[in-house]
N, C-alpha and C positions, 0 to 999 in steps of 0.2 A: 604333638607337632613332630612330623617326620626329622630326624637328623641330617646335619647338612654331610654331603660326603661328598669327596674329589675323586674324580678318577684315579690311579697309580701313573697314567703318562701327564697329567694338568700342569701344565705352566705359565708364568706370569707374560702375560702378552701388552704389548704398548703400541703405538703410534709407528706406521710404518713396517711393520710386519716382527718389530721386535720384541724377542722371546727369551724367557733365560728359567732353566729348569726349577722346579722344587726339590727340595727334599722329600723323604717320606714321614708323611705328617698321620697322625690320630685319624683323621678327618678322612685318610682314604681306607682306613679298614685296616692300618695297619700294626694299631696298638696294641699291648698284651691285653689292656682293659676290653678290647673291642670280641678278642679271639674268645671260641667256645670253651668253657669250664674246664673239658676233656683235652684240651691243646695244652692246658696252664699246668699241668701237671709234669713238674721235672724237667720245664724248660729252662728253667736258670735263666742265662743271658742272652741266651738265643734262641732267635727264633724263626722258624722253619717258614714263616709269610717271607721271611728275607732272603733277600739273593746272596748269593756266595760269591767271592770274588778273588783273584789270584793277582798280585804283583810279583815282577820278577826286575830283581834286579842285578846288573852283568857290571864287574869292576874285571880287570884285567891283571895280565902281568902274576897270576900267582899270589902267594901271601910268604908270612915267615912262618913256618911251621913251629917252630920251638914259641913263639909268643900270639901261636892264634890257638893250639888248641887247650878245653880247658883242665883243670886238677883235679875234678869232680863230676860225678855221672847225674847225679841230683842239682840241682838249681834252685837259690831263695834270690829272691830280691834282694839289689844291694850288694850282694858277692861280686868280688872281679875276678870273673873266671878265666881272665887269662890280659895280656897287654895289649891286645888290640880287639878282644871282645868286650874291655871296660867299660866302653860307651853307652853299654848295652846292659848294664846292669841292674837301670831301674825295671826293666824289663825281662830277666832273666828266666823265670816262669812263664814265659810267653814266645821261651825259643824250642827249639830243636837242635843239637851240632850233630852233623852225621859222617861218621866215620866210616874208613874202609868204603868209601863208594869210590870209585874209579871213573875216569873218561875210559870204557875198555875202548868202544868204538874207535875212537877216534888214534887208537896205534897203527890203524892202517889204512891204505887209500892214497890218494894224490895227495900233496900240501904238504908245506909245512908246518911245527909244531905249533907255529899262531894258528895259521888256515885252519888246520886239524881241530884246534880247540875250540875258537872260538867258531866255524859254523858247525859242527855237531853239539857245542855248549846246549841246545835247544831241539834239535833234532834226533839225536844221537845215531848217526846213520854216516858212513862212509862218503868224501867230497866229491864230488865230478870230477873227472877229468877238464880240463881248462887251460888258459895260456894268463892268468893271474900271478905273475911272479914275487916269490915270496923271498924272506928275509936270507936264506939260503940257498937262493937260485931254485930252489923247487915251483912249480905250478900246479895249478889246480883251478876246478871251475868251480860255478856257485855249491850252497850245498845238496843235499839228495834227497830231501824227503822235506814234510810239514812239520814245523818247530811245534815243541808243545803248546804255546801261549795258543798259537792256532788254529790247533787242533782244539783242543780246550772252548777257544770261542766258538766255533762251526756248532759248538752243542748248547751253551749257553748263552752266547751272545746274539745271536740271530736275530731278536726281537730290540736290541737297543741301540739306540743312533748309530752309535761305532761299536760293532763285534770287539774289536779292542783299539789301543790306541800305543803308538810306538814315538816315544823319545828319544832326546840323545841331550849327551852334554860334548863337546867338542869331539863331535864324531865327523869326520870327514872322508869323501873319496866316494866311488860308487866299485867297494870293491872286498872281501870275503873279512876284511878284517872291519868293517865297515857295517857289520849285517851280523843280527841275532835270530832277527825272526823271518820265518819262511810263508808263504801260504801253501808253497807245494814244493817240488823239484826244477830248483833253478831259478824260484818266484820270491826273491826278496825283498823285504818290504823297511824301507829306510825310515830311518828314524828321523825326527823332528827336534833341532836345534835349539827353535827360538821358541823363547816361552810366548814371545806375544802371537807367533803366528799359530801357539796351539790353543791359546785363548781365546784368538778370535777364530779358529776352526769350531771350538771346543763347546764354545758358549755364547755364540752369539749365532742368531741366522742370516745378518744382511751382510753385505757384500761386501768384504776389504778391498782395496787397490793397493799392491802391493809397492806398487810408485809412489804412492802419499802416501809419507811415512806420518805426517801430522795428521793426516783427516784417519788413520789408523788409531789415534789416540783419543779422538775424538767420538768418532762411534766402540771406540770400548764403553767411554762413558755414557755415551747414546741409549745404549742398550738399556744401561742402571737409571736413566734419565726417563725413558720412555716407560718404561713399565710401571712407575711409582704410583701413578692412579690406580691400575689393575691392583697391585700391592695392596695400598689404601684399602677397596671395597674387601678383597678377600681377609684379609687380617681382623675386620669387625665382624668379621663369620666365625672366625676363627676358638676353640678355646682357651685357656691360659695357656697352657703345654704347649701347643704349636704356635703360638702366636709366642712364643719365647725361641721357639725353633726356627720359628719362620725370621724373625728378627737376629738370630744368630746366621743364620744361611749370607741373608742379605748380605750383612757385614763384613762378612767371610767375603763374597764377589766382590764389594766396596774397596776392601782392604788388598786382594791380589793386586786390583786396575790399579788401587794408585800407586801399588809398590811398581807395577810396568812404566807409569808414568812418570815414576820419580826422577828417573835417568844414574849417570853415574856420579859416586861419590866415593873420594879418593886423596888421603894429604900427602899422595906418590910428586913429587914435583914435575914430572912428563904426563901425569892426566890432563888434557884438555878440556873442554866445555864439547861435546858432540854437535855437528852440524843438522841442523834440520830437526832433528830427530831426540828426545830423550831417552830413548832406547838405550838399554846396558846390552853392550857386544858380547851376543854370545859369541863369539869366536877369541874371546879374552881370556886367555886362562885363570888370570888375575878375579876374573869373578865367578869362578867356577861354582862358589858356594852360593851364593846369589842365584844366578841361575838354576843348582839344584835345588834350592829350596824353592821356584816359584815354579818347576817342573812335581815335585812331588805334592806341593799343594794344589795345584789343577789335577792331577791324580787322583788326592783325596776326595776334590771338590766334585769331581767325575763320576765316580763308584759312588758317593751320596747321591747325588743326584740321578744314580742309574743308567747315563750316560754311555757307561760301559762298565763291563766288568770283569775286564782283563787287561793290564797295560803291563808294556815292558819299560824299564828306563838303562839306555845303553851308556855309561863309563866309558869315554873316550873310547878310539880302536884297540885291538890286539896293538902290542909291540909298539904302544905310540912312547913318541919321545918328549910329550910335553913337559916342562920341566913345573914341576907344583911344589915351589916357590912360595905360594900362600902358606902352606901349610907352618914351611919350619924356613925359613931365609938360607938357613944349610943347607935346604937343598937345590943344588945347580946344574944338577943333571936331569936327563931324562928319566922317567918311569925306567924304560923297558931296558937301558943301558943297565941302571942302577940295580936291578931284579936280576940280571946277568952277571953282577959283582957278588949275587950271593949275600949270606950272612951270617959270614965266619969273622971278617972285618965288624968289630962292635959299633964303628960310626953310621958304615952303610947299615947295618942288621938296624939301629937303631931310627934312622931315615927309613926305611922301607918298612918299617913296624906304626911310625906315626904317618905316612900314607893311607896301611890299611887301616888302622883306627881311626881314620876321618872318613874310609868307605863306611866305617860300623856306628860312626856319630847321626851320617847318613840315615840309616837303616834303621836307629834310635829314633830319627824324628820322625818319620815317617808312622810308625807306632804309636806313638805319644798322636799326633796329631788324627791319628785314625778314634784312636781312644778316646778323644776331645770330644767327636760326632757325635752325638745321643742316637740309638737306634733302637726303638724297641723300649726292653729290660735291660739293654746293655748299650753296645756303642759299636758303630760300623766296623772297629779292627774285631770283635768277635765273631763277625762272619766271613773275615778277609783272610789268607795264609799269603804270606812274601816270601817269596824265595831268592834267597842273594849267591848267584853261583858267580864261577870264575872259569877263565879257559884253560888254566894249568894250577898243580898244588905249589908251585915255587917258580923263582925267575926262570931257573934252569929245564925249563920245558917238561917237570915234571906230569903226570897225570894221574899216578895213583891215591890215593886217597887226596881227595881234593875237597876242598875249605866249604862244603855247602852247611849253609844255614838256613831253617824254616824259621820263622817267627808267623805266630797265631794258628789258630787251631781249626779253623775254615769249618765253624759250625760245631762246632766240638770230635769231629772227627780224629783232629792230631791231640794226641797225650802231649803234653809239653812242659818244657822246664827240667829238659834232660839230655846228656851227650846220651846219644844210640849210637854203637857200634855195631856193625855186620859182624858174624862168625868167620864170614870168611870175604875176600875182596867181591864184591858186585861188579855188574855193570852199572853208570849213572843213568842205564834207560828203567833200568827198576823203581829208580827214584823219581821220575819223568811221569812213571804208569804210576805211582803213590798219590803224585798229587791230583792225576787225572779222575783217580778215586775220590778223593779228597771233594773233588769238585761236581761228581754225582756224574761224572762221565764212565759210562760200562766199558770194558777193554781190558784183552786179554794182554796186550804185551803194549810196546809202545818202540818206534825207531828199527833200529837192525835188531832182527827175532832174535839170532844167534850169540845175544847178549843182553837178554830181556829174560828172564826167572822169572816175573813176576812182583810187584809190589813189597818194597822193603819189609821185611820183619821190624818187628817192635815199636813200631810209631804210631800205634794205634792202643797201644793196651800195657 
């Protein structure tokens, strides 16, 4: 009897033209058991039928240098390598810390030292000229060239729904502090707030109205409602394996929709009941964790699904003044004030240390949850690398060695579970053209040439 096999694009189809992706299942060719004899040898956890994928994630405002970087060049699980890399420690052997990389780019050109960072953060290429006025009376226009997520997709994303996919957690404005990723010079491409409107971008194909806010919660669940016959026939196709997969996928979509639909909950005595709408306000800073957690789980959900496989998720603006108050009740200032106060005072040093350690708690879940997916021999973060940069190394507009982290080895390509330090300061475009390596992209430099060497040493070997 012939074996039953799905295509690699099959998805579950229902009533109404509603559709919601698979995973990759045994059944379309893409299990270790399925691959030839000659493949099986010394693939370990990965595997080369699987797509590769890049997250990148942008926190703002600098870090504390004295409690970000760590005390050791090797990495086990379990070690805290430092007070705001703790988060990350179940995962330690699955990072990278890279030293001596520098924004060089970005010390000169229009803008100022937010402008500067955060549009070359991706590009690394000098800003426009422009009449965007910045926190110093300086101006500057968009930025100058193709952000790497971008360029990166142009090679690999081509063939799937969305080349990549760009978020935001209270990002506001349409303006340089506002904007990570590029498609070209001057061509910004805004990030997406609301988890429900990247949900229903993301994963559904019928039509939202952005005026009914309730008929918006209703075909979320529409979608999971409609397809459950399709579901049904394919799953007694099915073998154990993916019929364990395909039942964990489902639940996975089941479980985001109803957290959208849950609405908010809060024993703040000024939380109201929301009109109309169950909707939690992204524009609350108060649930800033909420919404990232249901931005990096459509992420996840995404890259499984093959959706896309490249997103970025943007950390408020440059220079934003939200005060995250969640965090520690101490704090009653803004980010970009409080990053300006330095951290030589031990209260502030101590505030702006549990900021970024809730950027790096972040960065932890994301991991963990990548590692939950079964993919193969392994799990969808073994063929994923995240990269968590920043627009400057400290409040005070620093840019030399600035705080980048890899976590995961994009196919086994990145050595990890080690701080690398450069011999000598780089450009961050070196680091730019590493991952572009990384991701099976050919390229000699990457950004502005005249600070591009070439692909970092040491992070391969």
């Amino acid at each position: 009897m012939k074996p039953f096999r799905l295509s690699r694009r099959a998805v579950l189809r229902g009533l109404g033209g509603a559709a919601l992706a698979l995973p990759f299942l045994e059944a379309m060719g893409c299990s270790r058991q399925s691959a030839p004899a000659s493949e099986e040898m010394g693939r370990a956890a990965f595997g080369a039928e699987f797509p590769k994928r890049l997250v990148i994630l942008y926190t703002p405002n600098g870090t504390v240098p004295p409690d970000f970087w760590p005390s050791s060049s090797q990495f086990q699980n379990g070690e805290e390598l430092s007070p705001i890399l703790a988060p990350l420690k179940d995962h330690n052997e699955d990072l990278l810390v890279l030293g001596n990389v520098s924004a060089l780019s970005a010390m000169k050109g229009p803008g100022d030292a937010h402008q500067k960072g955060t549009g070359q953060c991706l590009t690394a290429r000098a800003m426009q000229e422009g009449d965007f006025p910045g926190d110093a009376g300086l101006s500057c226009g968009w930025a100058d060239g193709i952000s790497v997520d971008q360029e990166i997709a142009s090679h690999i994303g081509t063939k799937n729904k969305f080349p990549s996919i760009e978020l935001g957690v209270l990002v506001y404005g349409a303006n340089v502090g506002a904007r990570i990723a590029y498609r070209g010079p001057a061509q910004p491409l805004p990030p997406e707030n609301s988890p429900y409107a990247a949900f229903d971008r993301i994963f559904s194909d019928m039509s939202v109205s952005p005026a009914d806010a309730t008929r918006k919660t209703a075909q979320r669940r529409a979608v999971l409602d409609k397809v459950a016959s399709d579901y049904d026939r394919l799953r007694r196709r099915l073998g154990a394996a993916d019929r364990e997969k395909l039942d964990g996928h489902l639940a996975s979509v089941e479980e985001i929709a109803s957290r959208l639909d849950r609405g908010v909950t809060s024993t703040s005595p000024s939380c109201a009941e929301p009109e109309l709408t169950p909707d939690i306000d992204a524009d609350r800073v108060a649930n800033m964790p909420e919404i990232t957690r249901l931005h990096l789980d459509l992420i996840a959900m995404a890259l499984t699904c093959d959706l896309t496989r490249v997103a970025t998720l943007q950390f408020t603006n440059s220079a934003t003044t939200k005060v995250l108050s969640f965090i520690d009740p101490d704090i009653t200032e803004g980010h970009h004030p409080m990053a300006h106060n330095g951290y030589a005072d031990p209260v502030n040093r101590a505030r702006l240390t549990k900021i970024s350690a809730f950027y790096a708690k972040q960065v932890a879940y994301l991991i963990a949850k990548l590692k939950s997916i079964p993919e193969g021999n392994g799990s969808v973060f073994d063929n994923t690398v995240i990269f968590w940069t920043n627009e400057h190394a400290d409040g005070n507009h620093l840019r030399q060695n600035i705080p980048y982290v890899l976590a995961g080895s994009a196919g086994g390509h990145f050595k990890t579970g080690r701080y690398v330090t450069q011999a000598r300061q780089v450009g961050h475009n070196n680091l730019l053209l590493s991952l572009m390596h990384a991701m099976g992209v050919d390229a000699e430099s990457f950004g502005d040439p005249n600070y591009c060497t070439g692909p970092l040493t040491g992070l391969t070997s």
